[in-house]
C-alpha positions in Angstrom: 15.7 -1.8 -11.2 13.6 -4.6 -11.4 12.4 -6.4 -8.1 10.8 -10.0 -7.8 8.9 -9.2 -4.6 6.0 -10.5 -2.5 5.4 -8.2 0.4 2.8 -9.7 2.8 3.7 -13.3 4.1 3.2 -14.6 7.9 5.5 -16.0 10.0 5.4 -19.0 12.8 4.2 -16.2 15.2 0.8 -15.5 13.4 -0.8 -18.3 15.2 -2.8 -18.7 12.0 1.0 -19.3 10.4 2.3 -22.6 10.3 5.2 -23.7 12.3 7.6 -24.6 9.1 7.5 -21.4 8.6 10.7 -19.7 10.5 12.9 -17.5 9.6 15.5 -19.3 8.1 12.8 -21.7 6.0 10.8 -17.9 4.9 13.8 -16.3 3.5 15.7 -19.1 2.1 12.3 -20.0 0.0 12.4 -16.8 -1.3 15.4 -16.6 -2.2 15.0 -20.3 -3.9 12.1 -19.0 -5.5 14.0 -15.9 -6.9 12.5 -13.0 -5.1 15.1 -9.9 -4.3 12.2 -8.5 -1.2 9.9 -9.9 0.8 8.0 -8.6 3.4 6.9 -10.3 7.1 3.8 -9.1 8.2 3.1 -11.1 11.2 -1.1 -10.1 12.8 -0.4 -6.9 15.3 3.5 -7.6 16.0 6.8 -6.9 14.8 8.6 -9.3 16.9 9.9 -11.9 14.1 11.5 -9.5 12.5 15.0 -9.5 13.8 15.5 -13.0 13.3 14.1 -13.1 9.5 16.4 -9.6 9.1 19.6 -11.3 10.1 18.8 -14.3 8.0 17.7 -12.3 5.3 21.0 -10.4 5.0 22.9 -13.4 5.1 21.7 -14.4 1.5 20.9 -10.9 -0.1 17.8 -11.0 0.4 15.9 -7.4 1.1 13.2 -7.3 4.0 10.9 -5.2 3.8 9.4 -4.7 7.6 6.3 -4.7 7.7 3.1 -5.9 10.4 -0.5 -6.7 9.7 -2.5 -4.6 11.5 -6.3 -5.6 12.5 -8.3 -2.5 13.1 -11.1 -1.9 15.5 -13.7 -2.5 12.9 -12.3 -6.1 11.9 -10.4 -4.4 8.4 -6.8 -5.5 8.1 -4.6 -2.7 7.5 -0.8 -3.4 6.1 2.1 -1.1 7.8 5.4 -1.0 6.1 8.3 0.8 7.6 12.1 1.8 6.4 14.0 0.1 9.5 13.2 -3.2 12.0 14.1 -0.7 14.8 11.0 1.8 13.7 8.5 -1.9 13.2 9.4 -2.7 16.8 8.7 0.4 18.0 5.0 0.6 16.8 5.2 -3.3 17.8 5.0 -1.9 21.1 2.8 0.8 20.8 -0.2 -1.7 19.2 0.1 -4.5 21.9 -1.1 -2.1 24.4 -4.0 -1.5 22.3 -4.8 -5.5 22.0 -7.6 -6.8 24.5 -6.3 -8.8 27.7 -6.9 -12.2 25.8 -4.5 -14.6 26.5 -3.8 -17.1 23.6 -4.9 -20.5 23.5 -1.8 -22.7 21.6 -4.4 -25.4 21.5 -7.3 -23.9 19.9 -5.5 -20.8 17.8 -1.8 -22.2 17.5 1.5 -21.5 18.9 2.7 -17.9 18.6 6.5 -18.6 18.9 9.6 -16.2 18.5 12.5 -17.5 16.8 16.2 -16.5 16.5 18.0 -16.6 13.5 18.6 -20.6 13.9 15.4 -21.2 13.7 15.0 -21.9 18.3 12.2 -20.7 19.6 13.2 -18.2 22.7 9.8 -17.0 23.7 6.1 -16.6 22.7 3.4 -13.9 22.9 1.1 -14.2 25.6 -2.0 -11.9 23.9 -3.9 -13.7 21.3 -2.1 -11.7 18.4 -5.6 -12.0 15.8 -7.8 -9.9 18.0 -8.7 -6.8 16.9 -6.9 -3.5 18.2 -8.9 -0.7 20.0 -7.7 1.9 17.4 -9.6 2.6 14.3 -8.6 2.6 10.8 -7.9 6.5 10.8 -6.3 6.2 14.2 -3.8 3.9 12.7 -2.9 5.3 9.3 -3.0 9.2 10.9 -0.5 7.1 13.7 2.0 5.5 11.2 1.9 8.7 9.1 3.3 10.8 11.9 6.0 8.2 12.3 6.5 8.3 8.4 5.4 4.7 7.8 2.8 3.5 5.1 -0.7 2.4 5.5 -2.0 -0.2 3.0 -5.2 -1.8 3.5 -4.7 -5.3 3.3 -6.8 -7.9 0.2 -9.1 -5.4 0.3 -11.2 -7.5 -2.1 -11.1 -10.3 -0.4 -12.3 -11.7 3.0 -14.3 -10.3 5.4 -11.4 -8.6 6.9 -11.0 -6.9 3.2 -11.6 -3.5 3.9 -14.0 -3.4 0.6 -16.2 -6.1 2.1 -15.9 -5.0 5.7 -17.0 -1.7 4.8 -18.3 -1.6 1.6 -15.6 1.0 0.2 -12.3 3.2 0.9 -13.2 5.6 3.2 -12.1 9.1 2.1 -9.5 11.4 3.6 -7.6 8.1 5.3 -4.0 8.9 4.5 -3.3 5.4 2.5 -0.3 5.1 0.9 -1.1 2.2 -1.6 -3.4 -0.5 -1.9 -3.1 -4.5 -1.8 -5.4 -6.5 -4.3 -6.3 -10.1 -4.7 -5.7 -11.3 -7.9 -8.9 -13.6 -8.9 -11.5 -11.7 -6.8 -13.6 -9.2 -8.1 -12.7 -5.0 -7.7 -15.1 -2.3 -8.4 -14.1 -0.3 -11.5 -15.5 3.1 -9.7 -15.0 5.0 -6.8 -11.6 3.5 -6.2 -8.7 5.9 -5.4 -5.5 6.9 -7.8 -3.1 4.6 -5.8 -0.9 2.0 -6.6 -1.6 -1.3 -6.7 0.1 -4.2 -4.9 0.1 -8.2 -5.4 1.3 -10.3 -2.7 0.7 -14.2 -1.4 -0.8 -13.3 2.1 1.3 -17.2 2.7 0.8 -19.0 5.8 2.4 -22.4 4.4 6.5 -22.1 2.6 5.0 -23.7 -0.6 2.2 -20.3 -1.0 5.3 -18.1 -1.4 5.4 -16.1 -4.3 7.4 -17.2 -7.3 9.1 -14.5 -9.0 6.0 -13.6 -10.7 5.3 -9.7 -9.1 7.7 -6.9 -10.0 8.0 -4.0 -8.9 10.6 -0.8 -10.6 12.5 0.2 -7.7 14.9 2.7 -7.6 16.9 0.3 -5.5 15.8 -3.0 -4.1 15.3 -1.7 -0.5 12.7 -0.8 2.2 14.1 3.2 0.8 13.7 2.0 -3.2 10.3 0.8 -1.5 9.1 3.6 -0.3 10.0 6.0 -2.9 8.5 4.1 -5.6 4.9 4.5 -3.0 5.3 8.2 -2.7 6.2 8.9 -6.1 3.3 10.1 -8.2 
C-alpha cells in the first residue's frame, strides 16, 4: 500500500526542537497534512515516545519509533525500531553512554517530557546533543543485535552528515538504509545498494512533511516498515 510518510521529525525534548512542538500538535499536523507514518526521532532519547504513540493511535496515525543518534565521531545515525517498548530500552542503554553534561534550558533550550495532553511531567537532565562515547559501528553492530535499523542521518548534508563528517560510508557497517537531503549534492560513486529515504528533519510544526514522500508498504506499520528495508 501506499504511505504518505516523513520519518525523522524532533520533538519539544530535542532542545534544538521548538516548544509548539508536542505530541498532540506533531501528530495532529500530520495527520492534517495527510501523512499515514511519521517517525519521532528526538537527539539520543526515546522518552517522547509514549505520549506521541498514544496520541498517535487516537487519530490513525502510524508511529514509527525511532531516536537520532549522535555518534562518537559527531555523525548522526537514525535508529528505527518495531515497538516504543524496544526504543525505550536502547533509550536507556545510550544515556549511560552520554557525557555528565547537564543542560543549560537557557543557552540550549528546554528538554521537556510531555504526556499525551500535551503537560510537561519532567525534563532530561543531560544535555541530549552531546555526542555518545560509542562509535558508529558500536552502534549499528548494537541495534542489529537487538534487530533494529541503522540509518545514517542527511548524510549529505551538515556537518553531522555522515558524508561530510567523514568523507564517505564506511564499509562493512551493517546500515539498513540511507537518509538523503533533497537539494544537496550526493556523489554518484562509491555509494552503497541501499534504499533511499526523504524526510523533513522538522524542528518547527509548519516544516512537517506534506504528503509529498511515499513509501510501498506492505502495511502502513513500523512491521510494513521494516519489511520494505530488508527486502531486497
Amino acid at each position: 500500500m501506499k504511505c504518505a510518510v516523513d520519518l525523522h521529525m524532533h520533538s519539544c525534548l530535542s532542545p534544538c526542537g521548538d516548544m509548539d512542538m508536542t505530541p498532540n500538535n506533531m501528530a495532529n499536523m500530520a495527520k492534517i497534512k495527510g501523512l499515514d507514518m511519521i517517525a519521532c526521532a528526538d537527539h539520543n532519547t526515546a522518552r517522547q515516545l509514549p505520549a506521541i504513540k498514544r496520541v498517535a493511535d487516537e487519530i490513525g496515525l502510524a508511529l514509527l519509533p525511532a531516536i537520532e543518534l549522535n555518534t562518537r565521531e559527531e555523525v548522526h545515525m537514525l535508529a528505527y525500531f518495531r515497538t516504543v517498548e524496544e526504543a525505550l530500552d536502547f533509550s536507556d542503554f545510550i544515556y549511560d553512554h552520554l557525557p555528565p553534561v547537564k543542560n543549560k534550558p537557557s543557552v540550549f533550550g528546554q528538554q521537556a517530557i510531555m504526556n499525551e495532553d500535551d503537560e510537561i511531567t519532567g525534563e532530561i537532565e543531560k544535555l541530549l546533543i552531546n555526542a555518545l562515547d560509542l562509535s558508529i559501528d558500536d552502534l549499528a553492530e548494537e541495534l542489529k543485535k537487538r534487530g533494529a535499523l541503522a540509518v545514517p542521518a542527511h548524510i549529505n548534508r551538515g556537518s553531522t552528515g555522515i558524508l561530510n563528517a567523514l568523507g564517505f560510508l564506511p564499509p562493512g557497517v551493517p546500515f539498513s538504509a540511507i537518509e538523503v537531503k533533497v537539494g544537496f549534492p550526493l556523489p554518484h560513486k562509491g555509494m552503497p545498494n541501499l534504499k533511499h529515504l526523504h524526510s523533513s528533519d522538522a524542528h518547527y510544526l509548519e516544516d512537517i512533511f506534506e504528503a509529498t514522500e511515499f513509501l510501498e508498504l506492505p502495511e502502513c506499520t513500523p512491521d510494513g516498515f521494516f519489511e520494505y528495508i530488508l527486502s531486497k
